[in-house]
N, C-alpha and C positions, 0 to 999 in steps of 0.2 A: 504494500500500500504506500501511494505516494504523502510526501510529507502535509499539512493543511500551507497553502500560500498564505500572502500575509493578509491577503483582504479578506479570507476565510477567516482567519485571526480573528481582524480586526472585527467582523461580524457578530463574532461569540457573544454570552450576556457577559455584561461586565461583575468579573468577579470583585469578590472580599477586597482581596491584593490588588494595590494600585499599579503596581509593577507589572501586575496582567492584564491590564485594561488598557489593550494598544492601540494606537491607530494604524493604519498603514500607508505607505504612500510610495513615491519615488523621482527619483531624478536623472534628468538628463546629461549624458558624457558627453565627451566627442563626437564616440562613435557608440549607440548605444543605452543604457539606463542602469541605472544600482534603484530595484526594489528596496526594501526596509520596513521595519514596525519601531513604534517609540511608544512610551508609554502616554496616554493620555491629557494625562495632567501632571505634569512634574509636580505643580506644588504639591499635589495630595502625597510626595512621598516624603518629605519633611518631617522629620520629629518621630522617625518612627522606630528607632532602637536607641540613638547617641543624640542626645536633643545639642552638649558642646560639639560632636563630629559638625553635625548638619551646620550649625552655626556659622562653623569656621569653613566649610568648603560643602556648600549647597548643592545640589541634585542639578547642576548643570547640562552632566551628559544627557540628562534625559533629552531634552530641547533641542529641534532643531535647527539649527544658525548657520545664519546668510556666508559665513565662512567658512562653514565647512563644507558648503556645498559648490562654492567657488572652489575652495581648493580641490576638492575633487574632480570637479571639471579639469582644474591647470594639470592634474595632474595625469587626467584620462587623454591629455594630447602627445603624448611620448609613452616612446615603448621604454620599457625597463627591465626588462628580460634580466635575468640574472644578480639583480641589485638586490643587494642587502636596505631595507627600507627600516623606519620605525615610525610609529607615529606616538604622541605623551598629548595625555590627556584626551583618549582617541572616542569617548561618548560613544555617539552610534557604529562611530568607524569608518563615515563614507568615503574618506582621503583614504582609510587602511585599504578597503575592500577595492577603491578603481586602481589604485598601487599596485593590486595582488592581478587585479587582471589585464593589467598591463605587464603581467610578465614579471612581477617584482614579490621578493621574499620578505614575508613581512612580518612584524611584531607589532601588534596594537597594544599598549601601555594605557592603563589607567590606576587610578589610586582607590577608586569604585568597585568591587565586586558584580555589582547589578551592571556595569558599565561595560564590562568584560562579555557577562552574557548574552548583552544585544550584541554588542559587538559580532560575538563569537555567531549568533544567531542570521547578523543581516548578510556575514561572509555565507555564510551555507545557503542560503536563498536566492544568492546569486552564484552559485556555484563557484565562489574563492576559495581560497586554501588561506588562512592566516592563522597565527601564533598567539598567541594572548598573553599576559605575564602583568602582576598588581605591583604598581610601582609609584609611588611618592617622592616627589622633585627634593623634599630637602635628605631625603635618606636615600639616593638613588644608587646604592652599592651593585646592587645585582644588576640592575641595568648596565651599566658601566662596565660591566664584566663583560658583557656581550658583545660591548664596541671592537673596533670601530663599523660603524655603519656608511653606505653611501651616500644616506639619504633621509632625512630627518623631517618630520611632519608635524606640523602643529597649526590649527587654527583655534584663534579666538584665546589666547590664553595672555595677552597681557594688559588684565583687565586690574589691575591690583600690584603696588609694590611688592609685597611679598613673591606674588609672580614673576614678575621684572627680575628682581634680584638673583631667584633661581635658577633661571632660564639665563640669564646672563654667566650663572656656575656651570651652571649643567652642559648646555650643549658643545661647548668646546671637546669635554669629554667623551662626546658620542661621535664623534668622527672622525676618518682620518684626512692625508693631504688632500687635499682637491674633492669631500664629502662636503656636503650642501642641507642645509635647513633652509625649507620655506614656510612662511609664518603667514599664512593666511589673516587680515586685523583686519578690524572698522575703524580705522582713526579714535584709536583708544587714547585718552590721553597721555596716557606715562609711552607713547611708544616712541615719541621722538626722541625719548631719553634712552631708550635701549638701541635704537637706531644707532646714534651719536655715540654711544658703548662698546657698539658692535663693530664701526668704522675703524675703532683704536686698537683691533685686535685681531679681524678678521681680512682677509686677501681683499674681498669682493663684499659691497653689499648692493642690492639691486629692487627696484618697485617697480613691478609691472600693476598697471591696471586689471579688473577683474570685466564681468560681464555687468558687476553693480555699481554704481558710481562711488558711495564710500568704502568700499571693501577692495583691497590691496593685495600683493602675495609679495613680501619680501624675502629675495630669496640671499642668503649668505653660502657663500664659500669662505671653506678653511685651508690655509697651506702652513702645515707644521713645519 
């Protein structure tokens, strides 16, 4: 028996668990679409084990945001055959998933267990192959192990000093000479400071426009 799609899903009566109360939906590639489900209502999963967790880093992934779908797109226009990929902070996963079927090896990182699952859920609905692995920007040990990568994924994440500051730690770590991070933003405001950060450190930094007027993909190369 074939597996339920995701508008079967989405169709079901909405359970107990907000985490199973999805919708479904999808997006367009280059060439192509990435299916998905998301939960419903992110808010209603708040406060529901660590009322301080929720606090300090809220059910984001649930949501779905105008950058990650950008970056998906930039990312479905290039083959990647054989690239070591990663995405942090990777929610639904749609940068992971058009990565994976672009030919590229990938790890989707989140610090979310739930975030993992869709994840792991929206790759199998589109027949992707990806990694999954729970990881936290200020304790990123295990990750780090796994470096270096080619190619480093992140939208929407520098929403917050704390953010900035991490991502400013971390991703030098994740790559080697000539490995690339692209940062999918919406003109957050702390970015022109990571921007300006990244220029004192990094080979290359570069802003390409998106398909949205305020959402960007800044792409950084490293040369060790």
């Amino acid at each position: 028996m074939e597996p339920p799609s995701p508008t079967e899903i989405a169709r079901r009566p909405a359970p107990t668990d907000p985490r199973l109360d999805l919708l479904a939906g999808s997006i367009d590639l280059h060439e192509g679409r990435i299916r998905f489900v998301h939960p419903r209502n992110p808010a209603a999963l708040l406060y529901e084990d660590d009322v301080a967790a929720d606090q300090a880093y809220p059910p984001y992934w649930a949501e779905l945001w105008p950058s990650g779908i950008e970056l998906a797109h930039a990312v479905s226009e290039r083959d990647w055959t054989g690239t070591r990929a990663v995405e942090l902070g990777c929610g639904l996963a749609l940068p992971a998933v058009a990565a994976a079927l672009a030919g590229a090896r990938v790890l989707a990182t989140d610090r979310s267990a739930d975030a993992l699952a869709f994840a792991a859920v929206n790759a199998e609905q589109n027949g992707a192959s990806i990694e999954t692995a729970r990881c936290s920007w200020e304790d990123p040990g295990e990750l780090v192990a796994e470096a270096p990568f080619q190619l480093v994924l992140a939208s929407d994440v520098l929403y917050g000093q704390r953010n900035v500051d991490e991502m400013q730690a971390l991703l030098p770590r994740l790559v080697g000479d000539g490995g690339q991070v692209w940062i999918a933003d919406p003109e957050r405001p702390l970015t022109g400071e990571f921007l300006a950060a990244a220029r004192t450190r990094w080979a290359s930094v570069e802003t390409s426009p998106t398909r949205l007027p305020k959402v960007w993909i800044h792409r950084l190369t490293w040369a060790g």
